[in-house]
C-alpha positions as CSV (number, residue, x, y, z in Angstrom):
1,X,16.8,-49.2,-22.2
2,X,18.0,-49.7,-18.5
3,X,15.8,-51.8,-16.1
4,X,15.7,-48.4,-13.9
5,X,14.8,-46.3,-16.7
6,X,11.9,-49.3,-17.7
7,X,10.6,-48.7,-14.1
8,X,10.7,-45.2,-14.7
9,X,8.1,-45.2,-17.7
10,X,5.7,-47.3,-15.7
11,X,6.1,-45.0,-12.3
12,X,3.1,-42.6,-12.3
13,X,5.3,-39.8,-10.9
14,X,6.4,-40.1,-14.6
15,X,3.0,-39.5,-15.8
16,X,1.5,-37.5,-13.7
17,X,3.8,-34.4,-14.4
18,X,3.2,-35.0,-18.8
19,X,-0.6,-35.4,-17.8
20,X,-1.0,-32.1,-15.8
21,X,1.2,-30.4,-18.0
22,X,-1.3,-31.4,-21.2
23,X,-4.8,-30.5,-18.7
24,X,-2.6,-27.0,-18.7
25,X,-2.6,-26.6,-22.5
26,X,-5.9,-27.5,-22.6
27,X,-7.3,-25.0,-19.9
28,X,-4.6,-22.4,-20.9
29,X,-7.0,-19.0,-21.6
30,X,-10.4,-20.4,-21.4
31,X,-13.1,-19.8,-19.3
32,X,-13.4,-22.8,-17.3
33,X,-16.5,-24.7,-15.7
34,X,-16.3,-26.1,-12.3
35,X,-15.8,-29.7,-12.6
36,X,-12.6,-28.6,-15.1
37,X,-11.4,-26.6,-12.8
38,X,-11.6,-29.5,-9.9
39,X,-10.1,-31.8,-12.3
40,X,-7.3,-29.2,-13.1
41,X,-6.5,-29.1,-9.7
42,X,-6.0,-32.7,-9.1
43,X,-3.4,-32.4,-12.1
44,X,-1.9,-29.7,-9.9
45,X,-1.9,-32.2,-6.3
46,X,-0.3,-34.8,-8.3
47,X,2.3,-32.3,-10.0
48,X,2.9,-31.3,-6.3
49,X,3.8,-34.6,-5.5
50,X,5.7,-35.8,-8.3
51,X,8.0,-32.7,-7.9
52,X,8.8,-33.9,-4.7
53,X,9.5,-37.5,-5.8
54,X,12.1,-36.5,-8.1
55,X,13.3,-33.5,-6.6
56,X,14.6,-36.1,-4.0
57,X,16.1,-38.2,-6.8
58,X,18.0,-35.3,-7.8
59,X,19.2,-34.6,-4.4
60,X,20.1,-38.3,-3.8
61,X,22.5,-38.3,-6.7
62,X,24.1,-34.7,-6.0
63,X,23.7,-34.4,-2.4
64,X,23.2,-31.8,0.1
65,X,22.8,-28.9,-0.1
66,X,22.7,-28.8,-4.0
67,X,19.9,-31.0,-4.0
68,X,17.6,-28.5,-2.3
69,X,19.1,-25.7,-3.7
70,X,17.5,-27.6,-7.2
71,X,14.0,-27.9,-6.1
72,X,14.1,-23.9,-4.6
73,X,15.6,-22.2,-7.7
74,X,13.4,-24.2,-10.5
75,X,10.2,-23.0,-8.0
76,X,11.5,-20.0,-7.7
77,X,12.2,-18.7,-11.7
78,X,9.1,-20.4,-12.5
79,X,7.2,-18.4,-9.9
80,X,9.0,-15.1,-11.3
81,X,7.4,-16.0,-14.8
82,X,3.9,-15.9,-13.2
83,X,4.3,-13.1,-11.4
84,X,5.1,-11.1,-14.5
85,X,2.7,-12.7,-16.5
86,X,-0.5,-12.2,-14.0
87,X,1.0,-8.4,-13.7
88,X,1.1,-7.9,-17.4
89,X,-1.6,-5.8,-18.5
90,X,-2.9,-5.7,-14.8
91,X,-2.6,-2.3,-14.2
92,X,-2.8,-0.5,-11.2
93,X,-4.9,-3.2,-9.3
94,X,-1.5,-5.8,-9.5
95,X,0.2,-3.2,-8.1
96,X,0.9,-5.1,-5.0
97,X,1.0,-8.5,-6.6
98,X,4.4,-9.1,-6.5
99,X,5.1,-7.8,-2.8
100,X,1.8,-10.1,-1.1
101,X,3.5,-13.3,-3.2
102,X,6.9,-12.3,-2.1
103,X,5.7,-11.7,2.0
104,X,3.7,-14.8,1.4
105,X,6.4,-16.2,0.3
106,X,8.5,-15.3,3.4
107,X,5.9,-16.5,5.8
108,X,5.2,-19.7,4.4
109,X,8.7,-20.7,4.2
110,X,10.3,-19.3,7.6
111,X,7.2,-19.6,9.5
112,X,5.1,-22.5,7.8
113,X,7.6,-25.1,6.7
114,X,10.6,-24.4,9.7
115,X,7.7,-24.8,11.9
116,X,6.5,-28.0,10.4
117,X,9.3,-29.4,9.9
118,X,10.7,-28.7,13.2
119,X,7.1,-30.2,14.9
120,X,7.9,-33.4,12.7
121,X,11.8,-34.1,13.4
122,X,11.0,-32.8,17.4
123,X,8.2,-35.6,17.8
124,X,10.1,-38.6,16.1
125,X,13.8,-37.7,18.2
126,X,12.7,-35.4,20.9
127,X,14.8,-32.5,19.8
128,X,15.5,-31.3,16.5
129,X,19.5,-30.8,15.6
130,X,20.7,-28.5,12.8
131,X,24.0,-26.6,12.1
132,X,23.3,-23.6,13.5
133,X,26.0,-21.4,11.5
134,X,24.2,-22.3,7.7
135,X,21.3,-21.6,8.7
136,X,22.0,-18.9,11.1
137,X,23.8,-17.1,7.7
138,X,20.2,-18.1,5.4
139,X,18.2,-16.4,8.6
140,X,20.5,-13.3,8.1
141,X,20.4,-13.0,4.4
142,X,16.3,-13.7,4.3
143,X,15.9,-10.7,6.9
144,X,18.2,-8.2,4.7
145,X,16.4,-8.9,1.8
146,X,13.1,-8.7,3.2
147,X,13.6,-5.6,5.1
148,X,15.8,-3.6,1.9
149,X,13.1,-4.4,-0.8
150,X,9.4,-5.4,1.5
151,X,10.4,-2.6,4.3
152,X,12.2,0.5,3.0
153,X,9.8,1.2,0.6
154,X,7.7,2.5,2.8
155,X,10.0,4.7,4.6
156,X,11.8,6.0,1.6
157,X,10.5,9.7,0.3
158,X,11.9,10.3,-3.4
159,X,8.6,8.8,-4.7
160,X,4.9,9.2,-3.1
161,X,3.3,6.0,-1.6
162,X,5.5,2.7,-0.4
163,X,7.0,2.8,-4.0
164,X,10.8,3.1,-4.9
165,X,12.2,5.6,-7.2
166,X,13.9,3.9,-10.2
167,X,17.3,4.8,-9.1
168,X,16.2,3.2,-6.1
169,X,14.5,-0.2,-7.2
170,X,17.2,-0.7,-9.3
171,X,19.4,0.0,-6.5
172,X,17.2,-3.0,-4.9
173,X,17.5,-5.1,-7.7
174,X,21.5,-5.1,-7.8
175,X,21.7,-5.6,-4.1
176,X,19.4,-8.3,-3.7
177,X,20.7,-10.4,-6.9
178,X,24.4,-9.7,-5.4
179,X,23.2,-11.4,-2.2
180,X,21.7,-14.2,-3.5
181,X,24.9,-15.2,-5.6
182,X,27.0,-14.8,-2.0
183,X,24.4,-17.0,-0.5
184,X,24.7,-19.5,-3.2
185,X,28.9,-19.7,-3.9
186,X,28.7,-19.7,0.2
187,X,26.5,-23.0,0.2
188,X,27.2,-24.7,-2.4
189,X,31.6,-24.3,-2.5
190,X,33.2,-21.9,0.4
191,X,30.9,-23.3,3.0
192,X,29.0,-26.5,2.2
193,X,29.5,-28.1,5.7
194,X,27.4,-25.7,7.3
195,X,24.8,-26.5,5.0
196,X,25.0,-30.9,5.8
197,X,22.4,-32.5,7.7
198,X,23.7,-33.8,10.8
199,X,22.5,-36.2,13.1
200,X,21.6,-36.0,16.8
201,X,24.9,-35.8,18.5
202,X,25.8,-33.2,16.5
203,X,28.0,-34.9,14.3
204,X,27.7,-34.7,9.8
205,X,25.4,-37.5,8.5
206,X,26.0,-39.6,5.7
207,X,24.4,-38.3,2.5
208,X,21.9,-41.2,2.6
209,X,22.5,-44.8,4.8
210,X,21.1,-47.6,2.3
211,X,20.0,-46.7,-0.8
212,X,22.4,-46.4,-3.6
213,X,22.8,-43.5,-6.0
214,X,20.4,-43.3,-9.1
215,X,21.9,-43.8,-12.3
216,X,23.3,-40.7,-14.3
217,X,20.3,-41.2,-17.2
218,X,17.6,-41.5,-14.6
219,X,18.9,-38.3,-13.2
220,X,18.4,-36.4,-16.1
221,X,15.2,-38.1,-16.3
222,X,13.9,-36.9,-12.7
223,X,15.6,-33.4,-13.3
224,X,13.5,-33.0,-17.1
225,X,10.4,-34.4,-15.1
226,X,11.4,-31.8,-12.1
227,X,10.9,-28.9,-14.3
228,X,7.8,-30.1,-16.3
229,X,5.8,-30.8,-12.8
230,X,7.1,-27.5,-11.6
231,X,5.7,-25.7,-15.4
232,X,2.6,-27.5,-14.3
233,X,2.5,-26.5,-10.6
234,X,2.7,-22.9,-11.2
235,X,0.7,-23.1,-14.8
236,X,-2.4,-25.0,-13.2
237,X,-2.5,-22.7,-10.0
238,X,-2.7,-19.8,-12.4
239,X,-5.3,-21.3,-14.6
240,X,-7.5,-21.6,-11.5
241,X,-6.5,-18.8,-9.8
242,X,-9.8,-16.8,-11.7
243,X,-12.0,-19.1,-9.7
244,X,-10.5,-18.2,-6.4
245,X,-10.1,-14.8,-7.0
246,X,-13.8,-14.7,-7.9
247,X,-14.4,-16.6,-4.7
248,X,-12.7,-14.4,-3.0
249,X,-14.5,-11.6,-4.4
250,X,-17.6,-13.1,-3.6
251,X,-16.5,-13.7,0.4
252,X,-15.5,-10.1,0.2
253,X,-12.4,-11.0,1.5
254,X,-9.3,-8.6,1.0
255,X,-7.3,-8.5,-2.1
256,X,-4.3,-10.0,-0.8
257,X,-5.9,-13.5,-0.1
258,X,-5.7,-14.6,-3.8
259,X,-1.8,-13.8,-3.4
260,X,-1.4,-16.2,-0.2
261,X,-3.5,-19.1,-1.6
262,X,-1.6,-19.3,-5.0
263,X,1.7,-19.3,-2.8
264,X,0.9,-21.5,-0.8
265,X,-0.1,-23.7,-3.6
266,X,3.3,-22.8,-4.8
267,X,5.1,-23.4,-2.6
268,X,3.7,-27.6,-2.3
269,X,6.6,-29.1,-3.2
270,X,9.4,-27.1,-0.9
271,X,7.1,-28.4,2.2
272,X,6.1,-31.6,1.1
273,X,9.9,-32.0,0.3
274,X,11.2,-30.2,4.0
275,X,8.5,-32.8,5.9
276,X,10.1,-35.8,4.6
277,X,13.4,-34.8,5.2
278,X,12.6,-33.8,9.0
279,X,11.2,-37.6,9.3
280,X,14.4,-39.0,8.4
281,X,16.1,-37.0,10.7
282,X,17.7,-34.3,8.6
283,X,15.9,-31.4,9.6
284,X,19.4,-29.4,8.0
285,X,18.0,-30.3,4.7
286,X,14.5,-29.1,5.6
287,X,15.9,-25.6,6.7
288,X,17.9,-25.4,3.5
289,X,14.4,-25.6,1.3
290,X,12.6,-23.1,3.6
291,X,15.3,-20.1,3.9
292,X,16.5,-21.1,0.5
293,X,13.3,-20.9,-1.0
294,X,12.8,-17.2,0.6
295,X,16.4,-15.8,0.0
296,X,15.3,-17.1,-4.2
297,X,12.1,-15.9,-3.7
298,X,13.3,-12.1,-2.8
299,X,16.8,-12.1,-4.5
300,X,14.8,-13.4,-8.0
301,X,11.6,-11.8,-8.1
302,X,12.8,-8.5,-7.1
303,X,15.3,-7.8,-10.3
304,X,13.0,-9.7,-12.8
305,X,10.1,-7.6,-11.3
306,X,12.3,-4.0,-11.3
307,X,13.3,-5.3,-15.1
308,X,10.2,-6.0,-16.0
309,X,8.9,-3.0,-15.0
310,X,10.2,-1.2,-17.8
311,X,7.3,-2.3,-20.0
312,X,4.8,-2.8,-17.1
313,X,2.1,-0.3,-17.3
314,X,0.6,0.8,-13.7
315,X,2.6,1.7,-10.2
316,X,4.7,-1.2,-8.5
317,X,4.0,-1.4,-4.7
318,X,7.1,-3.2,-2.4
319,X,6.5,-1.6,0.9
320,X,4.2,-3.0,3.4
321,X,2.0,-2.0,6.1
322,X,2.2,-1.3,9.6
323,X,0.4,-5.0,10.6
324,X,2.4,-6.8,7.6
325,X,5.7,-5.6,9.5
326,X,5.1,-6.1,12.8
327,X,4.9,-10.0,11.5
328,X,7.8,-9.9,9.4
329,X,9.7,-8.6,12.2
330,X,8.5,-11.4,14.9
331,X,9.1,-13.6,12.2
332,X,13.0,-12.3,12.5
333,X,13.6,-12.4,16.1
334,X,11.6,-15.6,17.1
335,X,13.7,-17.1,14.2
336,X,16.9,-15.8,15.6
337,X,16.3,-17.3,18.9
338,X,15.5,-20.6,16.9
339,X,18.5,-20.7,15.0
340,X,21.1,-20.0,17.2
341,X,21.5,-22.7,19.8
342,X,21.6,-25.3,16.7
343,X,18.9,-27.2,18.4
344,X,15.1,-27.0,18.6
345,X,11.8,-28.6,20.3
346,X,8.1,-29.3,19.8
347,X,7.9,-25.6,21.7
348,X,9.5,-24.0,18.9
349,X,7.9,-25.7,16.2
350,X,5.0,-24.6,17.6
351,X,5.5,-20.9,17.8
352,X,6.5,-20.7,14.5
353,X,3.6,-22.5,13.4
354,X,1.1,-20.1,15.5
355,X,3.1,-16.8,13.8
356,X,2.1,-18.9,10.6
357,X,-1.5,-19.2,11.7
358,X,-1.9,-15.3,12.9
359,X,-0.3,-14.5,9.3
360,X,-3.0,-16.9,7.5
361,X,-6.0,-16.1,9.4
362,X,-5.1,-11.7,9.4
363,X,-4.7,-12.1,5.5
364,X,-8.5,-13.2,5.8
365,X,-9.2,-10.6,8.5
366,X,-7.2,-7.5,8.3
């Protein structure tokens, strides 16, 4: 055994994922008291965390923009398997489970983490500098997606109520899953350059200054520890996720609120992950886990959820309302404007952050 790989098994970010992964086996399907339920969700904090730690491992060893493309996917599918799961059975009141996770989804990450990571990078260096024509493309495929399966619903007439035909949400499903593979072979081989961190002058940083590259076996180790902390993550936030929707019963507080907590829980690592990358100065990176995270978030749930359907009992809602689209679409052109000149400030970190906060507090307050 490798001196690295000793380290390893003493490193609670080693432990912490196998420990919250057994409080999940435990708590799976029972009725839990309250002082499980808080320790069940310090096994999901330190899952959070851990999925950060090696997340950046992974990205270390295969670089940008494949390392963030790792952490966004493996939320992502794992995040597909609880949506079906909590709408198995559900009926018709998780009808609109999947569309409030998948808006949530799209607010957290274009509103919530760009904003945060752009307030972070903009304090340390004054301006924040990213390559406007990747992310300019992620911005353009998150707003398709969102507007083709969270907006035409609405408007379309073959079936009653913001609902798609099945012609049409399989129509939905192909589209959206063709996207996300153009985004991805675009990223990751045709285009990787506009997907590098670079630095303040505008020129491509180095992968990473100092450190050295972690060793093949302790890559497989982080990326097999990735994936349990992530099983964990999403797991524990559904074990826990009667309590808040109880709490949230008891508030008398809309529906939709148990939707935006469990994605924001979710959704941890991607921010945790996008902060730390802004600090070092390579906000590129933290823009890759936000629109990434939203283009897998749409172009993934939406053909599981139209597959799934087959066997689902109870209506599927996808279009939103009046108040839900009137945010999606400032969330578009204030993005835009973000995006385009390649550089940003405090100013608009803070707008995006205030979009962020009128999303949060109108999902409380309708």
């Amino acid at each position: 055994m490798s001196s690295s790989t000793k380290a390893l098994t003493r490193e609670w970010t080693t432990w912490g994922p196998v420990v919250a992964l057994l409080a999940l086996v435990f708590a799976w399907g029972r009725d839990l008291p309250g002082v499980a339920v808080a320790l069940v969700a310090l096994c999901l904090i330190a899952a959070v965390l851990a999925a950060v730690h090696h997340a950046e491992v992974i990205a270390h060893r295969v670089g940008e923009p494949f390392g963030s493309l790792v952490l966004a996917v493996a939320v992502t599918v794992i995040e597909v398997g609880l949506i079906v799961s909590l709408m198995a059975g559900g009926g018709e009141k998780t009808a609109t489970y999947a569309r409030d996770t998948v808006f949530a989804a799209v607010m957290i990450t274009c509103n919530g983490i760009v904003g945060l990571a752009l307030l972070v990078a903009a304090l340390r260096n004054r301006v924040a500098v990213f390559n406007a024509e990747g992310s300019g493309g992620a911005l353009a495929t998150v707003c398709t997606l969102a507007t083709m399966t969270l907006v035409l619903p609405t408007f379309t007439t073959s079936h009653p109520g913001p609902e798609f035909s099945g012609a049409q949400l399989a129509f939905a499903a192909i589209a959206s899953l063709g996207l996300y593979g153009v985004f991805v072979a675009v990223q990751t081989v045709r285009h990787r350059d506009y997907f590098l961190p670079v630095t303040i002058e505008g020129k491509e940083s180095s992968e990473e200054e100092h450190a050295d590259p972690p060793s093949t076996a302790l890559t497989w180790a982080s990326l097999g520890l990735l994936l349990v902390a992530l099983v964990a993550v999403v797991g524990n936030a559904k074990v826990i996720s009667p309590t808040i929707e109880d709490g949230v019963q008891s508030a008398g507080l809309p529906k939709a609120v148990v939707g935006v907590v469990i994605a924001l829980m979710v959704l941890l690592p991607e921010t945790l992950a996008a902060v730390r990358a802004a600090r070092r100065n390579r906000v590129q990176t933290s823009l890759n886990l936000a629109y990434g995270s939203a283009i897998a978030s749409i172009g993934l749930t939406i053909p599981a959820i139209a597959l799934a359907s087959i066997w689902l009992s109870g209506p599927l809602v996808l279009g939103l309302g009046p108040l839900h689209m009137v945010l999606l679409a400032l969330t578009g052109v204030v993005s835009a404007l973000t995006v385009v000149p390649g550089r940003a400030t405090l100013l608009q970190g803070g707008v995006h952050l205030a979009i962020f906060a009128a999303f949060v507090f109108l999902s409380f307050s309708p």
